[in-house]
N, CA, C and O atoms as CSV, one atom per row, in Angstrom:
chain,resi,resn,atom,element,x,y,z
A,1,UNK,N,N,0.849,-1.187,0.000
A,1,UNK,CA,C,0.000,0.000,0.000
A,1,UNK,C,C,0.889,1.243,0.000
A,1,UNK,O,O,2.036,1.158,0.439
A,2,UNK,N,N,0.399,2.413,-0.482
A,2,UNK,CA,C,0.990,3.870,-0.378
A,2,UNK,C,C,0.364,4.817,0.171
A,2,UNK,O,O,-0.865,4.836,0.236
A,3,UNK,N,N,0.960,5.536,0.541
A,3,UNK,CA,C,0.325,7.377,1.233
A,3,UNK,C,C,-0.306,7.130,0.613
A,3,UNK,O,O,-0.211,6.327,-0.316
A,4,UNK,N,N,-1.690,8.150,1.152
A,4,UNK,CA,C,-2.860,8.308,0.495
A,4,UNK,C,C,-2.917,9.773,0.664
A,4,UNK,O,O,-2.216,9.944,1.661
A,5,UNK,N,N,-3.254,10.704,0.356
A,5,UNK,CA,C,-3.509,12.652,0.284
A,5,UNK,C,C,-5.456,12.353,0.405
A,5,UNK,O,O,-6.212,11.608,-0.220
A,6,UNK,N,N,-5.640,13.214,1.368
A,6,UNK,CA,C,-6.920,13.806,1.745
A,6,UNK,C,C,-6.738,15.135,1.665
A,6,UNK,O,O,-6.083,15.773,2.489
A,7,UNK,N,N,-7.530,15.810,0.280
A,7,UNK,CA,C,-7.998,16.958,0.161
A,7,UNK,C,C,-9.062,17.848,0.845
A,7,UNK,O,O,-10.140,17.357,0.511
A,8,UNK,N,N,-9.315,19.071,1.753
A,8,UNK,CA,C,-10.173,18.867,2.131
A,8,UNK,C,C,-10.541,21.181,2.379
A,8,UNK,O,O,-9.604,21.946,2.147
A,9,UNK,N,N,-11.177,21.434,2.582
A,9,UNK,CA,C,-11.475,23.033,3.034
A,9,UNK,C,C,-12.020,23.460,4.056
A,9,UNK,O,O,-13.124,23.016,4.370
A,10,UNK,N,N,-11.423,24.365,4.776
A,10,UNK,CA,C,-12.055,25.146,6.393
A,10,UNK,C,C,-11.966,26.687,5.867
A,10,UNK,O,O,-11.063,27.437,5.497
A,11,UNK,N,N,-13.250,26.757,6.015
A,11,UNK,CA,C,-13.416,28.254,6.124
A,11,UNK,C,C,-13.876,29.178,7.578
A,11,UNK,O,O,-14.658,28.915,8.492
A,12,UNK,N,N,-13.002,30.348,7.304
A,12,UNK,CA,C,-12.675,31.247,8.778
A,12,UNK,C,C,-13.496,32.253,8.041
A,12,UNK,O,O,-13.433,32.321,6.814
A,13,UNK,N,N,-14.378,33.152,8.853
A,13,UNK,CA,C,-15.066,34.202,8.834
A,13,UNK,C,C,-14.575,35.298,9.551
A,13,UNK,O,O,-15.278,36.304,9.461
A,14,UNK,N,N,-13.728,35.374,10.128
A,14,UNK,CA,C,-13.070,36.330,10.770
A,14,UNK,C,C,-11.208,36.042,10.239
A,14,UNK,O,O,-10.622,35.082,9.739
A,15,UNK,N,N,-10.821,37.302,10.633
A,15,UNK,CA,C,-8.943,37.271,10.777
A,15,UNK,C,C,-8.453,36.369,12.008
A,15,UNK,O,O,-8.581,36.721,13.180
A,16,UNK,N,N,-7.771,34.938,11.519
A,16,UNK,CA,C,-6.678,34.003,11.849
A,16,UNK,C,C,-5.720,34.047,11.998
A,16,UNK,O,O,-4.954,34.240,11.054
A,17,UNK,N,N,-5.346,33.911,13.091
A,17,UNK,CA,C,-3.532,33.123,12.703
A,17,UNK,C,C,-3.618,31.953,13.682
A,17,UNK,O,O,-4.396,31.574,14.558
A,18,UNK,N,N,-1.885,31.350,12.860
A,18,UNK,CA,C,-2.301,29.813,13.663
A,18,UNK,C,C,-0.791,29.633,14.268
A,18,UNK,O,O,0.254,30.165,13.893
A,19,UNK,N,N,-0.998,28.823,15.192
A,19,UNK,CA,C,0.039,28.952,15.948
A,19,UNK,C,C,1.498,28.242,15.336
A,19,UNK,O,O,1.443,27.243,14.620
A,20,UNK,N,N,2.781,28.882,15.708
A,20,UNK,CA,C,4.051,28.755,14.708
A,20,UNK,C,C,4.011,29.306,13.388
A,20,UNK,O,O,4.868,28.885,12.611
A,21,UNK,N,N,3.219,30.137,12.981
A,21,UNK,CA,C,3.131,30.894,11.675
A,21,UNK,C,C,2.909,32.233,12.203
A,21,UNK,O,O,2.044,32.593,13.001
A,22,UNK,N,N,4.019,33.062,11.513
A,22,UNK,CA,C,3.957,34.432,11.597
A,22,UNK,C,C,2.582,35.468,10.690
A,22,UNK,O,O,2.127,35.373,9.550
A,23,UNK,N,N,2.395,36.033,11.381
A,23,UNK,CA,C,1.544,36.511,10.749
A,23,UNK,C,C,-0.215,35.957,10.814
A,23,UNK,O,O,-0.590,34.808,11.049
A,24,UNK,N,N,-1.060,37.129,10.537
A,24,UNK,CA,C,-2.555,36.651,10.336
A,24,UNK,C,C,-2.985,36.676,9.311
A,24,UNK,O,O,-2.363,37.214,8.396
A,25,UNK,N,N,-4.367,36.018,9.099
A,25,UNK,CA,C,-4.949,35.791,7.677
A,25,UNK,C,C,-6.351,36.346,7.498
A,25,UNK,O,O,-7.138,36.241,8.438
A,26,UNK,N,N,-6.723,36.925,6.373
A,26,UNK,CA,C,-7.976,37.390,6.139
A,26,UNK,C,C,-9.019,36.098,5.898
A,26,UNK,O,O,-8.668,35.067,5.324
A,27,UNK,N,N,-9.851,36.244,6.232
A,27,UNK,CA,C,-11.447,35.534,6.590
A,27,UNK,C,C,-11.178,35.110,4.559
A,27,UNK,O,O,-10.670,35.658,3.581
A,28,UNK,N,N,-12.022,33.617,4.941
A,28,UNK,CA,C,-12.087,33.070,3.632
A,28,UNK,C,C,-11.831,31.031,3.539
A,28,UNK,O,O,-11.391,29.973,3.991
A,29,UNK,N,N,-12.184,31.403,3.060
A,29,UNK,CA,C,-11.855,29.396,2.489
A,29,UNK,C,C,-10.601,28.972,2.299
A,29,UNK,O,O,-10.132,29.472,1.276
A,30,UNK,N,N,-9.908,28.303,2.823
A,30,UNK,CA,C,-8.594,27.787,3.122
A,30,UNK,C,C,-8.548,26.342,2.479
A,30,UNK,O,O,-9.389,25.611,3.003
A,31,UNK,N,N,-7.592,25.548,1.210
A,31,UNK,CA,C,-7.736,24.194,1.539
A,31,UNK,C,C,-6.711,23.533,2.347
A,31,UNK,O,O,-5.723,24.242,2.534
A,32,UNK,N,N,-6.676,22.411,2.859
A,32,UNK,CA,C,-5.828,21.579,3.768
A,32,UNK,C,C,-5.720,20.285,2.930
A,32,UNK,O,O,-6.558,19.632,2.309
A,33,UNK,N,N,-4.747,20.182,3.077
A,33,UNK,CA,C,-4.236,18.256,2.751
A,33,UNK,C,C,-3.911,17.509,3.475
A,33,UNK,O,O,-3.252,18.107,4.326
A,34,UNK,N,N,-3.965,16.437,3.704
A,34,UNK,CA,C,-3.570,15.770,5.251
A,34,UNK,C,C,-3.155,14.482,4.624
A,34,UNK,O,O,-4.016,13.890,3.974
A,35,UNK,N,N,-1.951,13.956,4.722
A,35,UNK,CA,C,-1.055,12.942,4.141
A,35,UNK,C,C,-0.951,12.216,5.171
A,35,UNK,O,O,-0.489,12.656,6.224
A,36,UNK,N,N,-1.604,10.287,4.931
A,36,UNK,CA,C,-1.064,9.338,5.916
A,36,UNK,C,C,-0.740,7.941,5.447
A,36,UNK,O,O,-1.322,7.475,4.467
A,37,UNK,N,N,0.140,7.280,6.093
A,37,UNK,CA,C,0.563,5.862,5.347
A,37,UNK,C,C,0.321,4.876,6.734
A,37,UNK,O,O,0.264,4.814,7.963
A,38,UNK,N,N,0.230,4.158,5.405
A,38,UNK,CA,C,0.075,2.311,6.315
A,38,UNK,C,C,0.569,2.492,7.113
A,38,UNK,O,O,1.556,3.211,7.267
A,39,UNK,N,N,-0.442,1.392,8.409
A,39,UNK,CA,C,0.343,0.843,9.074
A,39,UNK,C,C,0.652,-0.272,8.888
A,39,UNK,O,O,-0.195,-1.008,8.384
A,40,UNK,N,N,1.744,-0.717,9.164
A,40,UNK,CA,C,2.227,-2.518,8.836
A,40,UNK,C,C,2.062,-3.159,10.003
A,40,UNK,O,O,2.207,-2.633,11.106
A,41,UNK,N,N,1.734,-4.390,9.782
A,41,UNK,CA,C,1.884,-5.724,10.542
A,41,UNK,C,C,0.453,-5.436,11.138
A,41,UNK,O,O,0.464,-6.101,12.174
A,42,UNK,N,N,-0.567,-4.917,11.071
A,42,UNK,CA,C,-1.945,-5.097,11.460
A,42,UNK,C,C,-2.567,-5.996,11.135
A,42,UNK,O,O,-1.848,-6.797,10.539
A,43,UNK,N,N,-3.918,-6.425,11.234
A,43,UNK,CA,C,-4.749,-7.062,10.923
A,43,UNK,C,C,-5.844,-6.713,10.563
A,43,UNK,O,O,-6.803,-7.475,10.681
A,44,UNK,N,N,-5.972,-5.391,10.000
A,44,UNK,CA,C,-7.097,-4.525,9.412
A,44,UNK,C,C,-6.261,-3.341,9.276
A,44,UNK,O,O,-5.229,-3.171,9.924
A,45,UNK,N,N,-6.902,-2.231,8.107
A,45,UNK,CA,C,-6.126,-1.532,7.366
A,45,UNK,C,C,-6.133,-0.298,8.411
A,45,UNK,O,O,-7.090,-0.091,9.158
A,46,UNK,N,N,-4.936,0.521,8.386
A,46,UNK,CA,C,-5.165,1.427,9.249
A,46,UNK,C,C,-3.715,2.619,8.959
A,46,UNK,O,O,-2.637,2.279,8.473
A,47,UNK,N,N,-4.001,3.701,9.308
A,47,UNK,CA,C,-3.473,5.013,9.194
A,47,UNK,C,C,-3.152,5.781,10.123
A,47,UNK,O,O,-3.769,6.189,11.107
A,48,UNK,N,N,-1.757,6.018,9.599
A,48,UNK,CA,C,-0.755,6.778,10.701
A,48,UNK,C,C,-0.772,8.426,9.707
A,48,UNK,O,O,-0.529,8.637,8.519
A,49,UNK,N,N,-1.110,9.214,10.663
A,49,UNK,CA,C,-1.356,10.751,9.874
A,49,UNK,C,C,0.403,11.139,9.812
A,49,UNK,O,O,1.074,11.489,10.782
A,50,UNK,N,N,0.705,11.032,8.943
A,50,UNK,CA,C,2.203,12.090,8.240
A,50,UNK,C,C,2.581,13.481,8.378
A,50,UNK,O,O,3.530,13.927,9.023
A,51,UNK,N,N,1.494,14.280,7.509
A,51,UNK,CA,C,1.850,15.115,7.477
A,51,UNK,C,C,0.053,16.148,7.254
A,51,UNK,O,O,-0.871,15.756,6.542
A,52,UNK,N,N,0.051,17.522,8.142
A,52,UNK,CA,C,-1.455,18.541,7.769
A,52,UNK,C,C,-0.751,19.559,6.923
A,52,UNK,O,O,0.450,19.678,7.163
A,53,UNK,N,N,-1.381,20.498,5.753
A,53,UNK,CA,C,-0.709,21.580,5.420
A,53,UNK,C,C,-1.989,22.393,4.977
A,53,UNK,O,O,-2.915,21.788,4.437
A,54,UNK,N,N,-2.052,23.655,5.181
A,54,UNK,CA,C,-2.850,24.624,4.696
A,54,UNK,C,C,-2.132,25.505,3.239
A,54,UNK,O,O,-0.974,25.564,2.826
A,55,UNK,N,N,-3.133,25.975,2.856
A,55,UNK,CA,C,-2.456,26.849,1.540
A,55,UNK,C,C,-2.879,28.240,2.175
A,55,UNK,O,O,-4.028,28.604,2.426
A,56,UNK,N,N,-1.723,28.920,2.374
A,56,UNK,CA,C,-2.205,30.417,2.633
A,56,UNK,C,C,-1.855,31.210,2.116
A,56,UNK,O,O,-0.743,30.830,1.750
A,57,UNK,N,N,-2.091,32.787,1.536
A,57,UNK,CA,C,-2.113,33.638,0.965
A,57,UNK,C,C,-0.484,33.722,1.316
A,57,UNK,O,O,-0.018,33.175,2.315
A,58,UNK,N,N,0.409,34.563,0.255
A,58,UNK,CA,C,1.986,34.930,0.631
A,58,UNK,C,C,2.046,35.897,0.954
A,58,UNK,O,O,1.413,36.726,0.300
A,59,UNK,N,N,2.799,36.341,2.092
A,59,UNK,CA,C,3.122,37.916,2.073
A,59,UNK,C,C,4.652,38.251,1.689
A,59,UNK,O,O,5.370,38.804,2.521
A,60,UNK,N,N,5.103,37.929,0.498
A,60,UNK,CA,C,5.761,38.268,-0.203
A,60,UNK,C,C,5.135,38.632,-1.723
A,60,UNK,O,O,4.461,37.770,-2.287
A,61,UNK,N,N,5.337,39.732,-2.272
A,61,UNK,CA,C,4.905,40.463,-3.208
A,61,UNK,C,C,5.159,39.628,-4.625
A,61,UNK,O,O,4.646,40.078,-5.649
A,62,UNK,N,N,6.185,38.051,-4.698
A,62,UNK,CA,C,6.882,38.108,-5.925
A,62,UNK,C,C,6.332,36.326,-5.723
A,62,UNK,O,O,7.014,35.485,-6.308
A,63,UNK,N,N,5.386,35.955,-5.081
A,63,UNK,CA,C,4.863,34.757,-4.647
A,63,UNK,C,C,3.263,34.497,-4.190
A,63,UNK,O,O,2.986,34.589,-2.995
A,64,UNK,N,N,2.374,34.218,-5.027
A,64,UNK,CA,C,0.845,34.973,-4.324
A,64,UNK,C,C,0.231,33.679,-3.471
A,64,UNK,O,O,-0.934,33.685,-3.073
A,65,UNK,N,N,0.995,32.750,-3.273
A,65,UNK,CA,C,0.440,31.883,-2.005
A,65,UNK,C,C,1.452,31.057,-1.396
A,65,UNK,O,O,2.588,31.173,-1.855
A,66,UNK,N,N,1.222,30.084,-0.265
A,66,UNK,CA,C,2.186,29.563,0.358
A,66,UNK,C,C,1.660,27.990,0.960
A,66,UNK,O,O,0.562,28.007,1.516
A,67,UNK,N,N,2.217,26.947,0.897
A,67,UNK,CA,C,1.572,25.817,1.254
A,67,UNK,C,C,2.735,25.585,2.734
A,67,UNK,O,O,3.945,25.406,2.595
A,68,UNK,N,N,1.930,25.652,4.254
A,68,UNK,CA,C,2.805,25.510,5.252
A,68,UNK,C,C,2.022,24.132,5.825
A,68,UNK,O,O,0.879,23.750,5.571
A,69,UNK,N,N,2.694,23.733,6.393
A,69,UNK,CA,C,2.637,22.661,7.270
A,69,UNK,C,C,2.196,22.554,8.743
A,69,UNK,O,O,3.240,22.813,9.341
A,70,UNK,N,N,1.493,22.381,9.429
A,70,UNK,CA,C,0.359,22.668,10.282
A,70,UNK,C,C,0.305,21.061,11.259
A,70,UNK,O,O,0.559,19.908,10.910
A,71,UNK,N,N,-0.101,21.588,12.461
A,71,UNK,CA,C,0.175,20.889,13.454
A,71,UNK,C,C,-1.918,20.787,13.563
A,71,UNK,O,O,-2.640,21.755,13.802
A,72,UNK,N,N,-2.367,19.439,13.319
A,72,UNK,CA,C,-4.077,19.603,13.441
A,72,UNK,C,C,-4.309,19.992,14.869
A,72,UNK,O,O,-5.412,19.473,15.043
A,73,UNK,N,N,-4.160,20.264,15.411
A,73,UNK,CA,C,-4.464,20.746,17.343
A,73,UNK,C,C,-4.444,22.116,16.704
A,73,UNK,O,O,-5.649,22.232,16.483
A,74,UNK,N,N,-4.020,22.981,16.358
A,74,UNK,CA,C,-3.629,24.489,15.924
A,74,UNK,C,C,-4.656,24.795,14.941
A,74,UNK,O,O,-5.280,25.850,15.057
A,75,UNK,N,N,-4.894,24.023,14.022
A,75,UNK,CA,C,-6.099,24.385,13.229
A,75,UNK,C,C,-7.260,24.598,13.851
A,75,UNK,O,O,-8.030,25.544,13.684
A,76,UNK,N,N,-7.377,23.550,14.684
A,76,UNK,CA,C,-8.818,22.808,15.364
A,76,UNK,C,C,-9.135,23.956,16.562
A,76,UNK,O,O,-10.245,24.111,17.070
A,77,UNK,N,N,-7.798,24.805,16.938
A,77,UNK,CA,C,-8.150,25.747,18.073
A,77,UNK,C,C,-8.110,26.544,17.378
A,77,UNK,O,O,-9.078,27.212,17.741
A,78,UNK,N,N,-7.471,27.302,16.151
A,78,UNK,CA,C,-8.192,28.334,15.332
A,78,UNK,C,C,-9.610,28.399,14.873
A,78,UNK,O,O,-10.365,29.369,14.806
A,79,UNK,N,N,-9.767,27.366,14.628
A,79,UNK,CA,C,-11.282,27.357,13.956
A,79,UNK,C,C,-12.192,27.331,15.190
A,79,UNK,O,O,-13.389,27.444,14.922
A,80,UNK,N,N,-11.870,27.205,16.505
A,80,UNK,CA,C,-12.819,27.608,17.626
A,80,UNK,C,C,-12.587,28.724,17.697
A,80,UNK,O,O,-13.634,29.371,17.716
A,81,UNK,N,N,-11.475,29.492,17.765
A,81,UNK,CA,C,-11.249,30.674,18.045
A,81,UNK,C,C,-12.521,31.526,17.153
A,81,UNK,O,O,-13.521,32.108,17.574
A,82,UNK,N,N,-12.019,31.325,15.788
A,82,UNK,CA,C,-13.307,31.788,14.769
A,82,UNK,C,C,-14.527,31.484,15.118
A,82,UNK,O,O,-15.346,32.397,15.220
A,83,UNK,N,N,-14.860,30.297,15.344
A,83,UNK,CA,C,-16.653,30.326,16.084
A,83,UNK,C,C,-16.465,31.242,17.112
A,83,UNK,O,O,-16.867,32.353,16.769
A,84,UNK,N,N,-16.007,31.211,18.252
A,84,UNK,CA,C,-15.653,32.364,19.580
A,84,UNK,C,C,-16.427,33.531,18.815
A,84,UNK,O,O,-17.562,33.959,19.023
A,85,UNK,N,N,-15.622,33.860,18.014
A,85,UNK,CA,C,-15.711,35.388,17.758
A,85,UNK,C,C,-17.116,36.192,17.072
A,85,UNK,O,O,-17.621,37.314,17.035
A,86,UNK,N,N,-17.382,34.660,16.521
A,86,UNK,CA,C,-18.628,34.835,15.728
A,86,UNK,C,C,-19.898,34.931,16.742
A,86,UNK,O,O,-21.053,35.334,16.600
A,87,UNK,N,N,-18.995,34.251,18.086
A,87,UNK,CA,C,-20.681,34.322,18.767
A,87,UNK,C,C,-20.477,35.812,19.495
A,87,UNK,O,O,-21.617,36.272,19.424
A,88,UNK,N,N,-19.926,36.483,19.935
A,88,UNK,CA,C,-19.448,37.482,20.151
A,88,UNK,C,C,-18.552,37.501,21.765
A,88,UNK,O,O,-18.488,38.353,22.651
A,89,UNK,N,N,-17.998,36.256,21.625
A,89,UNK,CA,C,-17.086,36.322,22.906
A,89,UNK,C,C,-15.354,36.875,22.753
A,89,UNK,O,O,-14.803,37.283,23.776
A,90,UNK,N,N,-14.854,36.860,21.899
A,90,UNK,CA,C,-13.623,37.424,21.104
A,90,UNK,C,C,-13.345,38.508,22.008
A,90,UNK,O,O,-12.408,39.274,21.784
């Protein structure tokens, strides 16, 4: 068997940032990929998560996006953060 890539999108309604990335992000639809491979020697098929990455806007002028690598705990508390704010506790 090989890695398998899960394509997938979270959208933020408010300004983000996520933790170990400099900088914040404007409100909008984000996609994520989440890369995982076999596990061996099981007895039913199963998945070890590799690698999360978001695509985010660049803030370099000569590059108009950026694919970083993302820790899922950091997403998962951004995207509460964004509900937070939406309910008006922010």
């Amino acid at each position: 068997m090989t890695e398998r890539t899960t394509r997938s999108a979270v959208s933020f309604a408010h300004r983000f940032h996520l933790a170990g990335i400099e900088g914040s992000y404007p409100p909008g639809t984000y996609a994520i990929e989440v890369s995982e491979e076999p596990v061996a020697g099981m007895t039913f098929v199963g998945y070890r998560r590799t690698q999360t990455t978001i695509e985010l806007p660049s803030n370099k002028a000569y590059v108009s996006r950026q694919v970083v690598e993302i820790e899922p705990a950091d997403l998962e508390a951004a995207l509460a953060r964004d509900l937070e704010a939406g309910n008006g506790k922010s």
